[in-house]
Biopython code that builds the backbone (N, CA, C, O; Angstrom):
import numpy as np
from Bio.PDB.StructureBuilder import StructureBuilder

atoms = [
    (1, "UNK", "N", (83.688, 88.813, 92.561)),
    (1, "UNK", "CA", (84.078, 88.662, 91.175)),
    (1, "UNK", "C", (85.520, 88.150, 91.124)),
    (1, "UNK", "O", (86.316, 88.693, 91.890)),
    (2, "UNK", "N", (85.939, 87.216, 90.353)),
    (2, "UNK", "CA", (86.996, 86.360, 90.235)),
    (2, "UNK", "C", (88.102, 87.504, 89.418)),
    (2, "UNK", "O", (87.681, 88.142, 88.454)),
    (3, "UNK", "N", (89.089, 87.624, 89.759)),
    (3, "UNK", "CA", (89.712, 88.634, 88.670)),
    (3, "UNK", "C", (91.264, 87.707, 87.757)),
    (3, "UNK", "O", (91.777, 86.790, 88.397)),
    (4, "UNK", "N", (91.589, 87.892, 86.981)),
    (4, "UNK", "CA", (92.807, 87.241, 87.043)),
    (4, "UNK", "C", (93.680, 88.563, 85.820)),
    (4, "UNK", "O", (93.016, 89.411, 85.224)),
    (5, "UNK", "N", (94.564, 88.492, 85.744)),
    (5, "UNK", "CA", (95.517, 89.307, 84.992)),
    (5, "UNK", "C", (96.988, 89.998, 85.194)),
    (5, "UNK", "O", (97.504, 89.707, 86.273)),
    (6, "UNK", "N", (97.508, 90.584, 84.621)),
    (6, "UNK", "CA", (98.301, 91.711, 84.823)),
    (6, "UNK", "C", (97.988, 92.834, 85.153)),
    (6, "UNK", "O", (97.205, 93.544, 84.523)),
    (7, "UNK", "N", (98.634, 93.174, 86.312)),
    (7, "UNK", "CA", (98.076, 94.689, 86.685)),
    (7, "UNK", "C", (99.524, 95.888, 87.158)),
    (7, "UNK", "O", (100.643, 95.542, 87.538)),
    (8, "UNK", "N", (99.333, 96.412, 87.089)),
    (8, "UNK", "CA", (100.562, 97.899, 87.228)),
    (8, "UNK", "C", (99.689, 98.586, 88.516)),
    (8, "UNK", "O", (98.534, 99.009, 88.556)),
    (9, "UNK", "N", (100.802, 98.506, 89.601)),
    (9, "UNK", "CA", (100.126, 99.218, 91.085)),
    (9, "UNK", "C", (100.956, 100.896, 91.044)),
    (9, "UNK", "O", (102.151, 101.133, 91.213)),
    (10, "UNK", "N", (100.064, 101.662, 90.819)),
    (10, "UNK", "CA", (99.812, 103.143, 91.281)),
    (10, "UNK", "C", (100.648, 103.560, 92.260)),
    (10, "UNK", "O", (101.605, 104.334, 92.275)),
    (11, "UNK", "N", (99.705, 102.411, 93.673)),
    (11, "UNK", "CA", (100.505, 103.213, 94.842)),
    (11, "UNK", "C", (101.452, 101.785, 95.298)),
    (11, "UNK", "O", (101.486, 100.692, 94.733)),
    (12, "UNK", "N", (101.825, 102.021, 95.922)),
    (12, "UNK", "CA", (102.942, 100.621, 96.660)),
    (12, "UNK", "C", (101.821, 100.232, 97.608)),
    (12, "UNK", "O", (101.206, 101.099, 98.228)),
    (13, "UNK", "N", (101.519, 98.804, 97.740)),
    (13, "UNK", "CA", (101.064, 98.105, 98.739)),
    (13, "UNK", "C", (101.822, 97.033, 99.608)),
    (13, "UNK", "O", (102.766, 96.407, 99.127)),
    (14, "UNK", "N", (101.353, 96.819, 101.000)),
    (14, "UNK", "CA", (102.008, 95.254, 101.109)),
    (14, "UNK", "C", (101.275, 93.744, 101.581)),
    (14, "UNK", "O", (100.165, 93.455, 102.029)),
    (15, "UNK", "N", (102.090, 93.223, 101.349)),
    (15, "UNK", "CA", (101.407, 91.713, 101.188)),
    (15, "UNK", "C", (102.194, 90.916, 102.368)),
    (15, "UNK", "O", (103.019, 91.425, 103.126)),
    (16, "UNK", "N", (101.789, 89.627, 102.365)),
    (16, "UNK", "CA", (101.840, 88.611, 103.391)),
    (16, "UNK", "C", (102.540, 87.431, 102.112)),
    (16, "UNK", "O", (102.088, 87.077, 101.023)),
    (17, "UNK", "N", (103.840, 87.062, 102.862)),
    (17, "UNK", "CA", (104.089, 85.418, 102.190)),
    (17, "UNK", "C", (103.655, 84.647, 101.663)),
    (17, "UNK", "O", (104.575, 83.920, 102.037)),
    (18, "UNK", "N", (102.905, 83.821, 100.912)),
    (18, "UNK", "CA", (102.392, 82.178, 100.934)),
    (18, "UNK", "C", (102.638, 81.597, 101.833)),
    (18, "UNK", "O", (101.876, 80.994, 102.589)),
    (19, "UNK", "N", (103.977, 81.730, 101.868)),
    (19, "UNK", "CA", (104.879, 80.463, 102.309)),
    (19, "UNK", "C", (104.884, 80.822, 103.823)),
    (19, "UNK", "O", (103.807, 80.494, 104.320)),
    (20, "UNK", "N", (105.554, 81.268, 104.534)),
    (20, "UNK", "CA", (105.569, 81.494, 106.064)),
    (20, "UNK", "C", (104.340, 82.123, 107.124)),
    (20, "UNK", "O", (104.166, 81.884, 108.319)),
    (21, "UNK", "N", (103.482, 83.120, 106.090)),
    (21, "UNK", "CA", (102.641, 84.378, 106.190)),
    (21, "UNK", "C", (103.077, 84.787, 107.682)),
    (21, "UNK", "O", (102.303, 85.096, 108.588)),
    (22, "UNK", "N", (104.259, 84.734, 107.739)),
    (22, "UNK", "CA", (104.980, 85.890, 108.506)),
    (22, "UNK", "C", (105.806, 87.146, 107.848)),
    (22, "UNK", "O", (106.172, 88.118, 108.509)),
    (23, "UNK", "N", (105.989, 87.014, 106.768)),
    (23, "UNK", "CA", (106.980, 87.348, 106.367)),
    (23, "UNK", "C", (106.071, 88.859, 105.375)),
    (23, "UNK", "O", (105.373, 88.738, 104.369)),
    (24, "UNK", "N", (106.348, 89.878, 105.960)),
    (24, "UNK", "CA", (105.076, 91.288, 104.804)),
    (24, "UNK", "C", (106.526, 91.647, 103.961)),
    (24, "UNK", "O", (107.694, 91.707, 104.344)),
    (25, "UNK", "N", (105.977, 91.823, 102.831)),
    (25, "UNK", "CA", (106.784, 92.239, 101.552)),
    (25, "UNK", "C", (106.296, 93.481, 101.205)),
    (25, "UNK", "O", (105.081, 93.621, 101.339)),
    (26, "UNK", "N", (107.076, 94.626, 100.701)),
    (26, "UNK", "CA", (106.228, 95.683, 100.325)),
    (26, "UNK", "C", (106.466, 95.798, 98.573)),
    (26, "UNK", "O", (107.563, 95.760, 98.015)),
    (27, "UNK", "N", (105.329, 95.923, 98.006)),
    (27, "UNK", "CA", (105.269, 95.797, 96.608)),
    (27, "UNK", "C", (105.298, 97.298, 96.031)),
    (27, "UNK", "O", (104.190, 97.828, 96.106)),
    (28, "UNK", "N", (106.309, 98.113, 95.470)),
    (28, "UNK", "CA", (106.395, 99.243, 95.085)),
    (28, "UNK", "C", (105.411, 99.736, 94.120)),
    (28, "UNK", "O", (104.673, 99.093, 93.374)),
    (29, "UNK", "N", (105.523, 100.841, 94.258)),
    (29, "UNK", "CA", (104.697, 101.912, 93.638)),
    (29, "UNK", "C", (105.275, 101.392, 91.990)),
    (29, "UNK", "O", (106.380, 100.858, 92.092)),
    (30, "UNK", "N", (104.790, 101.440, 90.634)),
    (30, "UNK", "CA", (105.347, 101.086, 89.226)),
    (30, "UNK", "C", (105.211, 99.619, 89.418)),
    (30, "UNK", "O", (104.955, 99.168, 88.302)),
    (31, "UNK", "N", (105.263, 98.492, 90.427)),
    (31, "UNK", "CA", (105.642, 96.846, 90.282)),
    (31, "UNK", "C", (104.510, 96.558, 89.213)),
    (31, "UNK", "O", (103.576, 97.352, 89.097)),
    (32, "UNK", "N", (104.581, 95.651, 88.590)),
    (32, "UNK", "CA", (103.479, 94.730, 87.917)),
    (32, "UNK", "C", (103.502, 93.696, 88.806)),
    (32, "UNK", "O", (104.433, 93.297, 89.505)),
    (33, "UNK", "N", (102.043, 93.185, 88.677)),
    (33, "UNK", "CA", (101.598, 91.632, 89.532)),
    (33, "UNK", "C", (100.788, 90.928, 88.796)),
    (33, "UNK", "O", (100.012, 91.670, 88.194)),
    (34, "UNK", "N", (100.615, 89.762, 88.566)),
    (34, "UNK", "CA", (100.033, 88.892, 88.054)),
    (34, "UNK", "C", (98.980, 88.289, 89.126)),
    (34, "UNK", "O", (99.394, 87.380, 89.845)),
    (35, "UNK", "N", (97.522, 88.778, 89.292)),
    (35, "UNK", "CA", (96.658, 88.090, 90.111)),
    (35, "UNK", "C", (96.265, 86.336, 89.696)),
    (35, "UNK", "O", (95.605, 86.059, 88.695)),
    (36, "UNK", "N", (96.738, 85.409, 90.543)),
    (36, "UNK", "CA", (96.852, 83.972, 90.421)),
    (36, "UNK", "C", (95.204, 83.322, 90.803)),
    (36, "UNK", "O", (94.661, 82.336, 90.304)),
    (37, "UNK", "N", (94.728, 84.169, 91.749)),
    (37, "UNK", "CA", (93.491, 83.647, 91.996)),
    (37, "UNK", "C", (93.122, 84.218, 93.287)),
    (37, "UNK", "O", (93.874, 84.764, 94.094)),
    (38, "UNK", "N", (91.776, 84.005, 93.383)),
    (38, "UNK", "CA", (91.083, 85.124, 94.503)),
    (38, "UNK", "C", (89.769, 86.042, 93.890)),
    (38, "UNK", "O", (89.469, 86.391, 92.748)),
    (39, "UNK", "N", (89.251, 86.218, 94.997)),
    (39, "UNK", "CA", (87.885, 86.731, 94.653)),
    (39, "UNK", "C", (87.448, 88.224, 95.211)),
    (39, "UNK", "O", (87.086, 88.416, 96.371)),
    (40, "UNK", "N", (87.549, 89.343, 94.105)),
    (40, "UNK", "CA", (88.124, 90.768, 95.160)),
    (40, "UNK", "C", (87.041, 91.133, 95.827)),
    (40, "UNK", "O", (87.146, 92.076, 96.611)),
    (41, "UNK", "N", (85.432, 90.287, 95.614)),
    (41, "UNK", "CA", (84.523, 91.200, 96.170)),
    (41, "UNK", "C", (84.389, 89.754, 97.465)),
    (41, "UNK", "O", (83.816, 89.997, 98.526)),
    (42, "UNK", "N", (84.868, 88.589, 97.249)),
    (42, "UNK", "CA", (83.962, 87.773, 98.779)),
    (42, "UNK", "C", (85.228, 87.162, 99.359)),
    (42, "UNK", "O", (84.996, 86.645, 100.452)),
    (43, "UNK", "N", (86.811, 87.034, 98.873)),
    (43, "UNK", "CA", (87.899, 86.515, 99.619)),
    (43, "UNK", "C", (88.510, 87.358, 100.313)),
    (43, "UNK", "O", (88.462, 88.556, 100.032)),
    (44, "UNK", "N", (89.222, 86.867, 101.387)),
    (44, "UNK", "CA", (89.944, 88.208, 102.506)),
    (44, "UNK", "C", (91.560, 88.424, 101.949)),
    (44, "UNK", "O", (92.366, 89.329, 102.164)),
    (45, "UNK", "N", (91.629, 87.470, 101.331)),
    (45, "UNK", "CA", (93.002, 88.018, 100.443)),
    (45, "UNK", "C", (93.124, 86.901, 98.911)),
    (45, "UNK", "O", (92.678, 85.813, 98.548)),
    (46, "UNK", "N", (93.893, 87.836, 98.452)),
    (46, "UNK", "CA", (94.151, 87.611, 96.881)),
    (46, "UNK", "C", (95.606, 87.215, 96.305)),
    (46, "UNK", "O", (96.550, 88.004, 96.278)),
    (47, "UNK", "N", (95.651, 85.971, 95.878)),
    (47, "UNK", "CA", (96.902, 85.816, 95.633)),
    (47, "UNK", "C", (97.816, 86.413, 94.681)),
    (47, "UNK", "O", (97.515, 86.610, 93.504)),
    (48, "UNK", "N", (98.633, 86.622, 95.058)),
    (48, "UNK", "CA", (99.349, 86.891, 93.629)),
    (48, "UNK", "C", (100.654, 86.723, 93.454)),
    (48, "UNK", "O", (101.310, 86.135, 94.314)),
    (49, "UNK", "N", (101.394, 87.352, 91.995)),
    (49, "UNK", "CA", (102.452, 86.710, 91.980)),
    (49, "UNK", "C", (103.542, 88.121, 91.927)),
    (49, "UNK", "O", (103.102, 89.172, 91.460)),
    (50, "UNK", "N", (105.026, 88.041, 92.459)),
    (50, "UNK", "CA", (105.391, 89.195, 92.517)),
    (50, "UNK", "C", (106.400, 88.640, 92.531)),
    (50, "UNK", "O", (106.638, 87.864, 93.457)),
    (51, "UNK", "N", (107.683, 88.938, 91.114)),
    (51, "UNK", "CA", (108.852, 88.848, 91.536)),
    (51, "UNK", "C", (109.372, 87.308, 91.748)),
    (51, "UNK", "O", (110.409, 87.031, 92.350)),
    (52, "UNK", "N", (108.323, 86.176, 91.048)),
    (52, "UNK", "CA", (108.159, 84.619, 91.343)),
    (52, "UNK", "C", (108.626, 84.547, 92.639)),
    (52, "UNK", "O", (109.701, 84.142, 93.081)),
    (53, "UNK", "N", (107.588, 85.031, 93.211)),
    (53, "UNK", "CA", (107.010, 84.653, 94.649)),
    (53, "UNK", "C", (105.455, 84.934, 94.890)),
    (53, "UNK", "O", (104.953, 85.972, 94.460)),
    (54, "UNK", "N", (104.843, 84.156, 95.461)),
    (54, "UNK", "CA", (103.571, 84.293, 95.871)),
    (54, "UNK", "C", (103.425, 84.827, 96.904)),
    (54, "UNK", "O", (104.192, 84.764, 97.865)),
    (55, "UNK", "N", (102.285, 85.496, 96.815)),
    (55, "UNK", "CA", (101.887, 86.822, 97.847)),
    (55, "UNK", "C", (100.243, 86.850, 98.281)),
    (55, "UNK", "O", (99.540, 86.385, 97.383)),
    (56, "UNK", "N", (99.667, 87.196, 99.198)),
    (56, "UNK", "CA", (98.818, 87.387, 99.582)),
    (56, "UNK", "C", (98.457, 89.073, 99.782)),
    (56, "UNK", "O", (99.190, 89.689, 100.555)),
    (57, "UNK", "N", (97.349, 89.813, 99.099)),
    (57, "UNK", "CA", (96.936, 90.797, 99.061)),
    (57, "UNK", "C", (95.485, 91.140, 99.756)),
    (57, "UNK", "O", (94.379, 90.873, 99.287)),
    (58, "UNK", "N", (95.726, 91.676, 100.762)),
    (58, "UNK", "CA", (93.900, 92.515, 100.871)),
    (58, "UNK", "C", (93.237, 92.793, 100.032)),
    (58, "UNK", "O", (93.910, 93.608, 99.401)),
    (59, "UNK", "N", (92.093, 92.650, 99.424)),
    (59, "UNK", "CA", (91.207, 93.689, 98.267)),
    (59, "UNK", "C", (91.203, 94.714, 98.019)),
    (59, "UNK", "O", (90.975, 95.439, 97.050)),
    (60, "UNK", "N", (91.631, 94.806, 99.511)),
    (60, "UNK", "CA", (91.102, 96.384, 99.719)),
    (60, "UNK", "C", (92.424, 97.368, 99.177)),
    (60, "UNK", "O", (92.535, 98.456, 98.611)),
    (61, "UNK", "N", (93.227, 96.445, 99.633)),
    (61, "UNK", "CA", (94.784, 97.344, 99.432)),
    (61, "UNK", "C", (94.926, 97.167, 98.251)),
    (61, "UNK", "O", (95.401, 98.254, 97.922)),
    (62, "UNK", "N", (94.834, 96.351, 97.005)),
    (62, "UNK", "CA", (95.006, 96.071, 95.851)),
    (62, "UNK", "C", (93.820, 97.333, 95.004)),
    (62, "UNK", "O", (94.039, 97.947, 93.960)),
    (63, "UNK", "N", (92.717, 97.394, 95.793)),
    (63, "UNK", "CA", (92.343, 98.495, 95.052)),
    (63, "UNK", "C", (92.607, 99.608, 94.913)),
    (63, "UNK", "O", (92.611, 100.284, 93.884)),
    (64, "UNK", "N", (92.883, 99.918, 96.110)),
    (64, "UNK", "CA", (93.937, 100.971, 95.959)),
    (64, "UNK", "C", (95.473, 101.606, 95.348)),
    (64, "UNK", "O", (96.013, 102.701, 95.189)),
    (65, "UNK", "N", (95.755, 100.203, 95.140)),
    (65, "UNK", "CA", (97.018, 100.472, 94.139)),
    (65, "UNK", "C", (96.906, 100.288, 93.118)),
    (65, "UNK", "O", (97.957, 100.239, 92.479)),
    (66, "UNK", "N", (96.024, 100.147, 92.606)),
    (66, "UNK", "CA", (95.801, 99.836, 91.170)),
    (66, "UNK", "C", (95.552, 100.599, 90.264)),
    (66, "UNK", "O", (94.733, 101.515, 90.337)),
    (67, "UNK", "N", (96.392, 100.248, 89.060)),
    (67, "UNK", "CA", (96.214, 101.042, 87.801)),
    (67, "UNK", "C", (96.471, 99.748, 86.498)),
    (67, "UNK", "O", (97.485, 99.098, 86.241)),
    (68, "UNK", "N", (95.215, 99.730, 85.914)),
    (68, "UNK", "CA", (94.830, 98.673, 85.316)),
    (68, "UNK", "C", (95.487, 98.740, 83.614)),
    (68, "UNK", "O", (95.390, 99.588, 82.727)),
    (69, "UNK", "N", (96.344, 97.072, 83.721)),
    (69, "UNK", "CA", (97.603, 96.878, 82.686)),
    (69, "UNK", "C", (96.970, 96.089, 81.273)),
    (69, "UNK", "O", (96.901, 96.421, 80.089)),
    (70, "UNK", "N", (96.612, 95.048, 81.938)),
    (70, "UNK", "CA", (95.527, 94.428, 81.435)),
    (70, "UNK", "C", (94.146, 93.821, 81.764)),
    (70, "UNK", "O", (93.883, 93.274, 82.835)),
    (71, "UNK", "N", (93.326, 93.967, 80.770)),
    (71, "UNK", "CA", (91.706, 94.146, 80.899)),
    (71, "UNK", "C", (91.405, 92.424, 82.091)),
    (71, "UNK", "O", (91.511, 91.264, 81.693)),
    (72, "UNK", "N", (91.076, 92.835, 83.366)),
    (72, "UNK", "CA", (91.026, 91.764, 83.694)),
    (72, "UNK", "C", (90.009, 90.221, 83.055)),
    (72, "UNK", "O", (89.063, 90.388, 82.285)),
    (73, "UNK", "N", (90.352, 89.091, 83.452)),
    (73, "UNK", "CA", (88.830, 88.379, 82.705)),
    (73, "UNK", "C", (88.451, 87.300, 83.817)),
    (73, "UNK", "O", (89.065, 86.561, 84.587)),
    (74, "UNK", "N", (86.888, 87.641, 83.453)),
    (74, "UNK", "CA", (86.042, 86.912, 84.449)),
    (74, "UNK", "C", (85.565, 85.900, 84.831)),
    (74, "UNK", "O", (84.386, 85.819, 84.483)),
    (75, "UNK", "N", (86.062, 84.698, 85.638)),
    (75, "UNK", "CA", (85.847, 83.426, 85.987)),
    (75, "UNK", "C", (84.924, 83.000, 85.717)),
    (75, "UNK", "O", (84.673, 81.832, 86.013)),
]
sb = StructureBuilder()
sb.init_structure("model")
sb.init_model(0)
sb.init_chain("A")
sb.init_seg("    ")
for serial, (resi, resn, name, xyz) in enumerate(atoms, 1):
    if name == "N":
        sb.init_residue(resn, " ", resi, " ")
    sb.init_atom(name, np.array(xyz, "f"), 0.0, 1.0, " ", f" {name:<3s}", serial, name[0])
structure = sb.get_structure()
């Protein structure tokens, strides 16, 4: 399922660069993120935006931090 929105993370997760994907960022517990694109049930990571920087998220870890800001909508 395609998700896109604003979301408020629960727990702190971390992510991978765009740009280098060397580089893990840790996204705090309270951050808001803007999901840019990605698919949480068939992609291995999810882009997003944090802080105007792009980020790469697990599904898995994003579900877990999540506490939902706005109602996501469906591709």
């Amino acid at each position: 399922m395609m998700i896109a929105g604003t979301f408020k993370l629960t727990n702190g997760t971390m992510a991978i660069s765009e740009k280098d994907r060397k580089s893990v960022v840790l996204i705090p517990a309270g951050a808001c993120v803007v999901v840019v694109d990605g698919d949480i049930e068939q992609d291995k990571l999810l882009k997003v935006r944090y802080k105007e920087k792009v980020l790469l998220v697990r599904p898995a870890d994003f579900r877990a931090a999540l506490d939902l800001v706005a109602e996501p909508s469906t591709l």
